[in-house]
C-alpha positions in Angstrom: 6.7 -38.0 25.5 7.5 -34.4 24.0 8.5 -32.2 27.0 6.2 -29.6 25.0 3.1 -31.1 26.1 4.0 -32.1 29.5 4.5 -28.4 30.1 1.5 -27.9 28.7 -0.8 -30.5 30.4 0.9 -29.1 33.8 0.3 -25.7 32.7 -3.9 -26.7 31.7 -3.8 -28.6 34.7 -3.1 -26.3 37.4 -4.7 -23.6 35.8 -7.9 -25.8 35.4 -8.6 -24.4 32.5 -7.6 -24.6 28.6 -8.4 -20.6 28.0 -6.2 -19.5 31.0 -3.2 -21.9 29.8 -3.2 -20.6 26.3 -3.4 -17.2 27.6 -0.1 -17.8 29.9 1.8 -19.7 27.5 0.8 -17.3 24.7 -0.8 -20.3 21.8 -4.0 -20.3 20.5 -6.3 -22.4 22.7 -7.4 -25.4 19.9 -3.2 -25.5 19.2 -3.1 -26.4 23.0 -6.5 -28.7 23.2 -4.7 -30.5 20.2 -1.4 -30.9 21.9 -3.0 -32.1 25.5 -4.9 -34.7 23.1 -1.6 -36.1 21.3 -0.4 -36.5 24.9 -3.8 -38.3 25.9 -3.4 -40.3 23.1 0.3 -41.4 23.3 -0.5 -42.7 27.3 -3.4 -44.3 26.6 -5.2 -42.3 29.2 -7.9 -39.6 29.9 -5.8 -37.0 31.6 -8.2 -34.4 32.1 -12.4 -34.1 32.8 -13.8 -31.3 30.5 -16.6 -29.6 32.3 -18.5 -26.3 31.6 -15.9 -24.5 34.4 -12.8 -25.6 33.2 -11.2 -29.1 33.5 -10.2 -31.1 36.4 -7.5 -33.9 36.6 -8.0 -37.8 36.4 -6.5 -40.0 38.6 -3.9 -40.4 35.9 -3.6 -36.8 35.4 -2.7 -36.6 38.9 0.2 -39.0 39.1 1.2 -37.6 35.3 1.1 -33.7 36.9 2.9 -35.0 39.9 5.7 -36.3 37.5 5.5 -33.5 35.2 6.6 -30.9 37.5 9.7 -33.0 38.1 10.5 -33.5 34.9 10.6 -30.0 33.9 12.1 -28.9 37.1 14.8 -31.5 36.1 15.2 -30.0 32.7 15.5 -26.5 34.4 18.3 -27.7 36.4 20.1 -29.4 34.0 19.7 -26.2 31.3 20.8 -23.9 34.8 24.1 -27.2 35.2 24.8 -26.5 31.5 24.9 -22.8 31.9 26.7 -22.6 35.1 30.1 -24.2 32.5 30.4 -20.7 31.3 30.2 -19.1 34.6 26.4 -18.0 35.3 22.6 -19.3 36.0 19.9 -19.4 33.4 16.5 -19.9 33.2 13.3 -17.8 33.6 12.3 -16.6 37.0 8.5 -14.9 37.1 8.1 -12.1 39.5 5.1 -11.0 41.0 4.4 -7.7 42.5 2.0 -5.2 44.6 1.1 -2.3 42.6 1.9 0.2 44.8 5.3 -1.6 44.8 5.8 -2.2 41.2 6.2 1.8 40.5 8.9 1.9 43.3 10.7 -1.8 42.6 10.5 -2.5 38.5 13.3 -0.8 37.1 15.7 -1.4 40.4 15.0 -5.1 40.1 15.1 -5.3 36.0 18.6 -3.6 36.5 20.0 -5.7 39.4 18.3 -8.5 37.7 20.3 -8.6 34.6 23.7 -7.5 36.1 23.7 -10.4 38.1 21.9 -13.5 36.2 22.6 -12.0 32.8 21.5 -15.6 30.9 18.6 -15.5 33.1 15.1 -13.8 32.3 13.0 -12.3 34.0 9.0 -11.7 33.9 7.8 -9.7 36.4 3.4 -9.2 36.6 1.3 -7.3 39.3 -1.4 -8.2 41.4 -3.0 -8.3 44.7 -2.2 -10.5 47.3 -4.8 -12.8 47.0 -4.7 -13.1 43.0 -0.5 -13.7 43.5 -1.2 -16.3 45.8 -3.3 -18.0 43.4 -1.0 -17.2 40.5 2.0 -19.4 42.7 -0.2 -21.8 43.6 -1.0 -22.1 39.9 2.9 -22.0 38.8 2.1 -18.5 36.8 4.2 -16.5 39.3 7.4 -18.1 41.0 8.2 -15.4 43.6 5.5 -12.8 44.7 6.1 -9.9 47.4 2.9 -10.3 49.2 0.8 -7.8 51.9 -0.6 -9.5 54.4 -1.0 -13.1 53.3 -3.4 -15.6 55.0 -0.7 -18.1 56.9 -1.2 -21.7 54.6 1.2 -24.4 54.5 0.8 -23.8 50.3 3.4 -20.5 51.1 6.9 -20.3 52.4 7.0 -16.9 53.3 10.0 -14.4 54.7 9.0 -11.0 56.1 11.0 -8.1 54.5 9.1 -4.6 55.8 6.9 -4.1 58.4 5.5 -1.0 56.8 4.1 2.0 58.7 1.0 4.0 56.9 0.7 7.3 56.8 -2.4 9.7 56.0 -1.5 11.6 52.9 -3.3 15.0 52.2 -2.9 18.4 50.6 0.0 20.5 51.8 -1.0 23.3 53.1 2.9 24.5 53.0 3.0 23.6 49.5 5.8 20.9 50.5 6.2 17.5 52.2 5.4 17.6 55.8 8.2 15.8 57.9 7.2 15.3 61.6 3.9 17.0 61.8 1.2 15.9 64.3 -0.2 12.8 64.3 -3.6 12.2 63.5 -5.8 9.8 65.6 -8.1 6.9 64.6 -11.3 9.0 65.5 -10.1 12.1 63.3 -9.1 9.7 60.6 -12.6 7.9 60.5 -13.8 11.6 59.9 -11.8 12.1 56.8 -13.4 11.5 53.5 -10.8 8.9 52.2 -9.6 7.5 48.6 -9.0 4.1 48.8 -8.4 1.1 47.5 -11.7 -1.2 47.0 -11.3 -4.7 49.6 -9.4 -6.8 49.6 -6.5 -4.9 49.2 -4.3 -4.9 52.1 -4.2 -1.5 52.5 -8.0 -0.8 52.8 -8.4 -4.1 54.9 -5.7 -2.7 57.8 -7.5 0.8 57.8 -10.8 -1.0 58.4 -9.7 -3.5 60.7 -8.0 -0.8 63.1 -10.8 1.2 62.9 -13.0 -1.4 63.7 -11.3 -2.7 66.9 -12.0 0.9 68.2 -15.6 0.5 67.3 -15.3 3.2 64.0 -15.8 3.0 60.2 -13.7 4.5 57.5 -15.2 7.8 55.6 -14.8 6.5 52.0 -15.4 9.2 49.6 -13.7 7.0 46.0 -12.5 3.6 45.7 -9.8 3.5 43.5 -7.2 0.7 42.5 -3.8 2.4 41.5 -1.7 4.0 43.2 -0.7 7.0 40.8 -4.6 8.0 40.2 -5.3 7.9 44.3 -2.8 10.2 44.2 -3.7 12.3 41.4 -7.1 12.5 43.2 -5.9 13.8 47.2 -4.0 16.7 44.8 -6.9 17.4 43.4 -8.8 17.9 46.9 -11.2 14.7 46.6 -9.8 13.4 49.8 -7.3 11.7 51.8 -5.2 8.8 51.2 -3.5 6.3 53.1 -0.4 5.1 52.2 3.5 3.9 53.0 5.7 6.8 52.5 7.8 5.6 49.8 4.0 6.4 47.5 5.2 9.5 47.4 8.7 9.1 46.2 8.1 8.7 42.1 5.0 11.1 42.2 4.3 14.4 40.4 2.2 15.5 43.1 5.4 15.5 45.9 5.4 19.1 46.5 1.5 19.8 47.1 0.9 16.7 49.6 2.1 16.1 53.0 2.4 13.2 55.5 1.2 12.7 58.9 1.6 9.6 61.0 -1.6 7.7 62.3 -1.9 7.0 66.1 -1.7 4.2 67.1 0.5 3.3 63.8 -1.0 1.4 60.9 1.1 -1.1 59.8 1.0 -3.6 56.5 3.7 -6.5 56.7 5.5 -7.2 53.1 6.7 -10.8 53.1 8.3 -12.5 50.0 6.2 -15.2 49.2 7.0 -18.9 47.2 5.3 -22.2 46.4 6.0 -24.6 49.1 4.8 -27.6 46.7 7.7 -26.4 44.2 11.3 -27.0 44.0 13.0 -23.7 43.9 15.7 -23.6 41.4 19.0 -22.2 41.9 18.3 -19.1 39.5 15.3 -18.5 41.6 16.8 -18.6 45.0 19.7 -16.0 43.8 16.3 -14.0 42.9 14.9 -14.4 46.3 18.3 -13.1 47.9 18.5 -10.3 44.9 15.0 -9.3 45.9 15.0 -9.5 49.8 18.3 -7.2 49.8 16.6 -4.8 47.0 13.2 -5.1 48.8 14.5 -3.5 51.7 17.4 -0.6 50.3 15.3 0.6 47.7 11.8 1.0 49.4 14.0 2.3 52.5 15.2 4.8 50.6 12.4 6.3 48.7 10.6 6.7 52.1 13.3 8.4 53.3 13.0 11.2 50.6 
């Protein structure tokens, strides 16, 4: 069997689909189809059901994916044995991450990332929590920072931040507030808000305190990005909420201040992996690179 196209019938099958697949492993999707066919072909067994949805696995498939995941794991850690003779880990490590993390995180983790595993690369995506966890599940993503994630037994999680929330608005000074008053639930339900549209974490913690005091969120905009919500508060089309460190790579710094929200909203940040996967040994030194990053770097820029 060509290693070639057990990756790829591992990559078809938990994808369930030849169109995502190619798109992930970057061939054209009748280069893959013949590939999966040759493998087919060679065992002397259907290994996938084509339907109009996608594909699903045979019984065959099954015990071939089950097997196919070890074997390339195996060849991961032999490639990762091999490079360890000259003194470092190898290998490809993909890194999943919140967009209103990714601004902060990217080029801290790129940089730590290749002073440490230097024969190691790294691909790093973003997404929301509920698309990451999919995109482990699926083998796309290897590590994911997650907000909030539904507890499953799929997910070996490790909290990092417990993040407070703050309500961002137009400075009236013209500069960052420090400790100015907090505002209540009740006052914040009155705001007009810009906000991310469900389910990001963010917008399901406002509405879920809220609700528990029997009040609905103001929402004036959804909008998904971090950068344009704040673009938007600058421009006076409402108030945000948002972790502190939001404001630590953006333009708008000097015109928007931050108040606290009593009692606090919190978001929890946990790094997330598949528990159905074998974690490498270039992967776990990304775990530890990122937990210790995780918590300096976003520290920091909420501390500005």
């Amino acid at each position: 069997m060509d290693l070639k196209q057990i990756d790829y019938f591992v990559r078809v099958a938990e994808l369930g689909s030849f169109t995502r697949a190619a798109k992930v492993l970057g061939i054209a999707q009748p280069a893959l189809s013949r590939q999966v066919r040759l493998l087919e072909v060679e065992l002397r067994h259907n290994l996938l059901l084509r339907n109009g949805r996608g594909v699903t696995t045979t019984e065959a498939g099954k015990l071939l994916l089950e097997h196919g995941r070890g074997i390339l794991h195996q060849v991961a850690r032999a490639r990762e044995d091999l490079a360890r003779v000259s003194g470092s880990l190898a290998g490809r490590v993909a890194l999943g991450l919140p967009p209103s993390v990714a601004k902060v995180l990217t080029v801290p983790i790129t940089r730590s990332f290749r002073q440490q595993l230097p024969n190691a690369s790294l691909s790093i995506s973003e997404g929301l929590t509920i698309t990451m966890q999919e995109w482990l599940l699926s083998g796309r993503l290897d590590i994911a920072l997650l907000y909030n994630p539904t507890p499953t037994p799929e997910l070996d999680t490790r909290p990092l931040l417990n993040e407070e929330l703050f309500l961002m608005s137009p400075a009236a000074s013209g500069k960052v507030l420090r400790k100015p008053a907090a505002i209540t639930l009740q006052a914040l339900s009155e705001l007009p808000l810009v906000i991310p549209s469900r389910p990001n974490a963010i917008r399901m913690a406002v509405e879920g305190q809220l609700a528990s005091q029997g009040l609905r969120p103001k929402i004036a905009l959804e909008i998904d990005g971090v950068s344009a919500i704040l673009d938007l508060v600058a421009d006076g089309a409402g108030h945000a909420v948002l972790p502190l460190y939001a404001l630590a790579n953006t333009a708008h710094r000097a015109v928007l201040s931050a108040r606290s929200i009593a009692p606090n909203l919190r978001t929890h940040l946990v790094l997330a992996t598949a528990s159905g996967r074998t974690v490498t040994q270039t992967q776990e030194a990304t775990v530890m690179l990122m937990a210790e990053l995780t918590k300096r770097v976003l520290g920091q820029a909420a501390a500005k």
